[in-house]
C-alpha positions as CSV (number, residue, x, y, z in Angstrom):
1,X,112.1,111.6,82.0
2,X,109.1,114.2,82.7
3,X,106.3,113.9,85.6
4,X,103.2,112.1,84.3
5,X,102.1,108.9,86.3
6,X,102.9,108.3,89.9
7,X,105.7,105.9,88.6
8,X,107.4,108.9,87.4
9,X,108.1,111.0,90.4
10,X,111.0,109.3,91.8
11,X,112.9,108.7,88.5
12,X,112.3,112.2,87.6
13,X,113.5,114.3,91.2
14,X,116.3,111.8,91.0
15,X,117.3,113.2,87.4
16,X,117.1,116.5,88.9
17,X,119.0,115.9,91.8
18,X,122.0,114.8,89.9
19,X,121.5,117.9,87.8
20,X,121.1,120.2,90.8
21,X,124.4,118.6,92.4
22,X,125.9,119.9,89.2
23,X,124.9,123.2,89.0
24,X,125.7,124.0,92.7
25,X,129.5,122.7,91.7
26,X,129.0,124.8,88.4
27,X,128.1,128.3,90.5
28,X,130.6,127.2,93.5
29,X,127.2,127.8,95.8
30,X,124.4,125.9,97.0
31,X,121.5,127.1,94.9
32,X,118.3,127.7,96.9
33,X,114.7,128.5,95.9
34,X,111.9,130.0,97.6
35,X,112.0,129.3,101.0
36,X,115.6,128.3,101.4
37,X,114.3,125.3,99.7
38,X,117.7,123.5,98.4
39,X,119.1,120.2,97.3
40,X,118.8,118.6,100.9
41,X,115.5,119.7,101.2
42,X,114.8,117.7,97.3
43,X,116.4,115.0,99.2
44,X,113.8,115.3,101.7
45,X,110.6,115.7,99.9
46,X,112.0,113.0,97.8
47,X,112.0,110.5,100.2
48,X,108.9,111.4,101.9
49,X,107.0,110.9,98.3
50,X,108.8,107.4,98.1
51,X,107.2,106.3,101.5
52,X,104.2,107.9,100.8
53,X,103.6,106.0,97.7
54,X,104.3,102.9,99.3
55,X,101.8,103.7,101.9
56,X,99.4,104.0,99.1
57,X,100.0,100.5,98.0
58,X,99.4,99.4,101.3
59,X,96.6,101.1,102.3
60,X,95.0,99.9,99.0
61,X,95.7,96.3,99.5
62,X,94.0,96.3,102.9
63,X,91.2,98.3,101.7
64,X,90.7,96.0,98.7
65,X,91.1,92.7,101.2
66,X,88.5,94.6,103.4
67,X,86.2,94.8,100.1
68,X,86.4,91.4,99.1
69,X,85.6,89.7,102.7
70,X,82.8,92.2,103.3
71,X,81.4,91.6,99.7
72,X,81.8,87.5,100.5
73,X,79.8,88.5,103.9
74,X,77.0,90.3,101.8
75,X,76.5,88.1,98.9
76,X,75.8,85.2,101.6
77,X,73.6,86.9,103.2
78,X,71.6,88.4,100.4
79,X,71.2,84.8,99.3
80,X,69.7,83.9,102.2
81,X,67.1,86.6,102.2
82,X,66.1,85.3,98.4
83,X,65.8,81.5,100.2
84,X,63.9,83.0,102.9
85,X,61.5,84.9,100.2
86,X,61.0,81.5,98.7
87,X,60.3,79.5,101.7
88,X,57.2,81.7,102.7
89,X,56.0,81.5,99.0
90,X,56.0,77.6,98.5
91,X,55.3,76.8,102.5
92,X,52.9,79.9,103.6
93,X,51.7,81.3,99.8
94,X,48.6,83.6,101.6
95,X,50.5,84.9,104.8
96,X,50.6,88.3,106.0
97,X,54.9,87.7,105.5
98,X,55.5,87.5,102.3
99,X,54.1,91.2,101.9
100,X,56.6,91.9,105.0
101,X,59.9,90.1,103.8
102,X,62.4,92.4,103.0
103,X,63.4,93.1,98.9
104,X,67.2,93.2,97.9
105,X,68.6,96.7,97.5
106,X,70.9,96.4,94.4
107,X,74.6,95.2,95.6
108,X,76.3,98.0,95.2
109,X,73.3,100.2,97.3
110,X,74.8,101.2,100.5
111,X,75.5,99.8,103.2
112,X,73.1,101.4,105.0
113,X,70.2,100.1,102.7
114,X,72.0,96.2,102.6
115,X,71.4,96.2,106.3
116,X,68.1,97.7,106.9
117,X,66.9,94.9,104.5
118,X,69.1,91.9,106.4
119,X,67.6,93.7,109.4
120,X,63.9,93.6,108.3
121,X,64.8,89.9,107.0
122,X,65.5,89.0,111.2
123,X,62.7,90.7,112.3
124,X,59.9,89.4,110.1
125,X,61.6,85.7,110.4
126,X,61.5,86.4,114.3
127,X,57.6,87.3,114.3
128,X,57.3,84.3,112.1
129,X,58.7,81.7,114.4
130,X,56.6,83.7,117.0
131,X,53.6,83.7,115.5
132,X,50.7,81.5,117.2
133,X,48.2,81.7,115.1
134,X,50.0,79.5,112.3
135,X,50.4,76.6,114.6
136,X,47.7,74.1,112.6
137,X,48.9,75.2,109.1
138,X,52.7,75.6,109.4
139,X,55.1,74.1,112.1
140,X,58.3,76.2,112.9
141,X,60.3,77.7,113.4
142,X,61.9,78.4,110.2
143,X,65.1,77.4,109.2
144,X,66.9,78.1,105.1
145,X,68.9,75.5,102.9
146,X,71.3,73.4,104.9
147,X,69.4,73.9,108.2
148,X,70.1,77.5,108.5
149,X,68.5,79.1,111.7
150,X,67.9,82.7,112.6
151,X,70.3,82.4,115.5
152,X,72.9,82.0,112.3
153,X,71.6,84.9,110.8
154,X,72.2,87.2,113.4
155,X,75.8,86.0,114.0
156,X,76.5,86.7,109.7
157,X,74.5,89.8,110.2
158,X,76.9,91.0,112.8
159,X,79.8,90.0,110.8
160,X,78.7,91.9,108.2
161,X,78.5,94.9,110.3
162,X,82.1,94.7,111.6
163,X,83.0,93.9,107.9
164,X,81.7,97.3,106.5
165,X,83.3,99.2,109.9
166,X,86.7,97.4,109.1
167,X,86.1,98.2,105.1
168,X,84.9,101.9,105.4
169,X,87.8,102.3,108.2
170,X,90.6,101.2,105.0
171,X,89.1,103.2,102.7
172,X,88.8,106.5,104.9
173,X,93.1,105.3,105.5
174,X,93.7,105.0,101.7
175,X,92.1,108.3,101.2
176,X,93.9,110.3,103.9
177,X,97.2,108.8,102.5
178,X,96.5,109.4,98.5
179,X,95.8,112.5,99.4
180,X,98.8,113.2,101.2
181,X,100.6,111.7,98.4
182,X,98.7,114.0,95.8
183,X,100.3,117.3,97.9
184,X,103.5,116.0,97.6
185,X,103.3,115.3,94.1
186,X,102.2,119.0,93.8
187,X,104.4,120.3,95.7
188,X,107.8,118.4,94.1
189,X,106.3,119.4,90.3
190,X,106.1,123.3,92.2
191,X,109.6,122.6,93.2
192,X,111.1,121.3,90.1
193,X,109.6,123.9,87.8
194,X,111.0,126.5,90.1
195,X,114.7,125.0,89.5
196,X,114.6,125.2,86.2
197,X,114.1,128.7,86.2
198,X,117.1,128.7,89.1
199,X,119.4,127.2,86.4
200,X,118.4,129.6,83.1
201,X,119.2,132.7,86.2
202,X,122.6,131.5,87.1
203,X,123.9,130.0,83.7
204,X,124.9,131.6,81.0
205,X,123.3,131.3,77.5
206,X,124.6,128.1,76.0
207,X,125.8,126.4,78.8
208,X,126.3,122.5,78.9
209,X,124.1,122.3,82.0
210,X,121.1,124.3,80.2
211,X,121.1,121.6,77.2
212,X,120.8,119.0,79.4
213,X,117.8,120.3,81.9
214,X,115.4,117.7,83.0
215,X,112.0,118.4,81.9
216,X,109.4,118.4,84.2
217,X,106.0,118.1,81.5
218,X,106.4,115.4,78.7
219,X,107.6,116.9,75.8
220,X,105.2,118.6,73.7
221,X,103.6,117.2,71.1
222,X,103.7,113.7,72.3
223,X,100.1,112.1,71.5
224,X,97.5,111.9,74.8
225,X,95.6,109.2,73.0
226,X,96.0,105.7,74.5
227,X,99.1,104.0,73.5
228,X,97.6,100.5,73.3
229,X,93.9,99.3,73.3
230,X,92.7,97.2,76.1
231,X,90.2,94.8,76.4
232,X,88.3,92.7,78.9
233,X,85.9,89.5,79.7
234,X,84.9,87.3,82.4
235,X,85.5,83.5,81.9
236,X,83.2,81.6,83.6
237,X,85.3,78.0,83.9
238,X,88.6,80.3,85.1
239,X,86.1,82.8,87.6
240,X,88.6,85.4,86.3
241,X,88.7,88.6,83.9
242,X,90.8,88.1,80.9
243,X,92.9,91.3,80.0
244,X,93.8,91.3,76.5
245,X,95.9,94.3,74.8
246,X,97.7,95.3,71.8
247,X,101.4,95.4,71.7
248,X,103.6,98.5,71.5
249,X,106.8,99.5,68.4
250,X,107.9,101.6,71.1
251,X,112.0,100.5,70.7
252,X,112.3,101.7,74.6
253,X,109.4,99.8,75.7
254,X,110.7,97.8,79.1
255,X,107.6,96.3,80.6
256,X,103.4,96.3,80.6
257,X,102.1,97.0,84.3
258,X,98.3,96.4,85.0
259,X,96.7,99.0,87.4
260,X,93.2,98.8,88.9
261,X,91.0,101.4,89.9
262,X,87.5,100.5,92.1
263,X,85.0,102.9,90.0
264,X,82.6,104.3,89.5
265,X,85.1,106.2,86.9
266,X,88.8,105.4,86.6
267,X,90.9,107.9,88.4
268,X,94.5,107.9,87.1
269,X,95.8,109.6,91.0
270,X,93.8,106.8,92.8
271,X,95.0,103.3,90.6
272,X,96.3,100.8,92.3
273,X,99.5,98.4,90.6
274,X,98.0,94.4,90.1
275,X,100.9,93.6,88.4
276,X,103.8,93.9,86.0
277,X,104.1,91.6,82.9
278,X,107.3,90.5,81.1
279,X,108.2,91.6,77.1
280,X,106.2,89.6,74.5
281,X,103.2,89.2,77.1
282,X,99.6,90.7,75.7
283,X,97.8,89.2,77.9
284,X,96.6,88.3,82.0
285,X,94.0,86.5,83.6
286,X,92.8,87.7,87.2
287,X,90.2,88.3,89.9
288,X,91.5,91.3,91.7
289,X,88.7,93.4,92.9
290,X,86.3,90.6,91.4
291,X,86.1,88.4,94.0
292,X,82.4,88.0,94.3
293,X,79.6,88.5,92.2
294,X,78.3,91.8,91.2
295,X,81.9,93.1,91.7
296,X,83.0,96.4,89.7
297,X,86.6,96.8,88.8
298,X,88.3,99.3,86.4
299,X,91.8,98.2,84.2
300,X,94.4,99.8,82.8
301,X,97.6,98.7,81.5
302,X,100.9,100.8,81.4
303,X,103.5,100.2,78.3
304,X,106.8,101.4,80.5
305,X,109.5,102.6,78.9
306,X,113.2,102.2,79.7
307,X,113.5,105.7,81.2
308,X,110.7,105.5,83.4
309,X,108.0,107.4,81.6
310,X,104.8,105.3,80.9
311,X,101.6,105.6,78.4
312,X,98.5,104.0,79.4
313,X,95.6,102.4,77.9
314,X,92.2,102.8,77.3
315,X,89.8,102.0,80.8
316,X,87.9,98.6,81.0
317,X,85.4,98.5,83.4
318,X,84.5,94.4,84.2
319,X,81.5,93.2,86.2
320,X,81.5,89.5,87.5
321,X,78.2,87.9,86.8
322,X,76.1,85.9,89.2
């Protein structure tokens, strides 16, 4: 076992606290690094890292369920602002408010631009229903597909204002805590690297303990290209991305594990587990992170070995169509 994905922190300290436990018996002393920093204290940081990266998970999940209703807010709305483009062409062609009706920022503008345009939308459609001097060639005031009133506007509008406080609220949490977990992961490789020298100072050349030191880096000379090739579409009947990879020789291979990341670039340190897949399987179907359209998620799948260490794929980035 060595440190290289998240996944691999636990596994790995516990390797080394076994071997620490040892080599205190071995040198009838506690041994202690910089700092006092001993086996109780491994224990410690140990533990903390294990809650941390649960956090993570957690703090990711609400941040992507934040996403997903905020983006179901937005896409409602910004289809409404299309209908209400299209009424004032077909039912007032030559008014002043077609010039005034707001245009659609692209969906993933910010949030600040989606509502100064939904804004814009409420305000024109106000001054339309208002407007006087219309009365002998147009008879409001104006309502959308399915009878939809202004009044209804303004209530979605709001509810997509709380949506993007609630969503930029989880992510600001997901960050504090992934970062939190990033020092810790710093600190225990620190740690472990610094025991290692601890055991070559206080055991003799040729030692059974020294032959059997966890490492804390994969071993050299293992390949960093992508240990399986991943690939992605969207079906339209299933409204779901279809994750399709090739299979591993790897004789200690134990599972697949899919991981997403929300762009714009795939950050290994900020992935988030979808789910793990059995032996034999090449292949998943799912929506997470796509819920709506114009949704951007990143894939990557994991061949985990029996030990713990994992190799990853090539990135997929997937885009749900309208």
């Amino acid at each position: 076992m060595a440190l290289s994905g998240v996944g691999t922190y636990i596994p790995t300290i516990r390797e080394f606290l076994v071997h620490w436990n040892t080599l205190n018996v071995a040198v009838g002393e506690p041994v202690t690094l910089a700092g006092g920093f001993g086996l109780r204290e491994l224990e410690a940081l140990s533990r903390e890292l294990e809650s941390e990266i649960r956090l993570v998970n957690e703090r990711d999940s609400a941040r992507e369920q934040a996403q997903s209703k905020k983006d179901q807010l937005l896409t409602a709305l910004r289809e409404r602002v299309k209908q209400f483009r299209a009424a004032l062409a077909y039912q007032l062609p030559n008014s002043q408010y077609r010039k005034k009706a707001p245009a659609l920022p692209t969906f993933t503008a910010s949030g600040k631009l989606q509502m100064d345009a939904l804004c814009q939308l409420t305000s024109v459609w106000e001054e339309l229903n208002d407007d006087q001097s219309l009365a002998g060639s147009w008879r409001g005031p104006l309502k959308l597909a399915g009878g939809y009133t202004i009044l209804q506007a303004h209530n979605d509008i709001q509810a997509l204002r709380s949506a993007y406080t609630v969503y930029n609220e989880a992510l600001a949490e997901s960050s504090k805590v992934r970062e939190r977990r990033t020092e810790l992961m710093k600190e225990t490789a620190v740690r472990l690297r610094q025991y290692r020298q601890a055991a070559i100072a206080n055991l003799t050349s040729g030692h059974p303990l020294l032959e059997n030191l966890p490492a804390v880096a994969p071993t050299t000379g293992v390949s960093t290209a992508p240990d399986m090739t991943l690939t992605g579409e969207w079906d339209p009947t299933r409204l779901a991305a279809i994750l399709t990879w090739s299979g591993t020789q790897d004789a200690s291979h134990d599972r697949f594990e899919v991981r997403y990341h929300p762009g714009p670039k795939y950050k290994d340190a900020e992935e988030q587990v979808v789910g793990s897949v059995l032996k034999g399987v090449l292949s998943v179907i799912t929506d997470y992170g796509l819920s709506v359209p114009h949704s951007t998620a990143w894939f990557k799948v994991y061949n985990i070995l029996s030990n713990g260490e994992e190799r990853g794929s090539n990135p997929v980035k997937l885009v749900r169509p309208d």
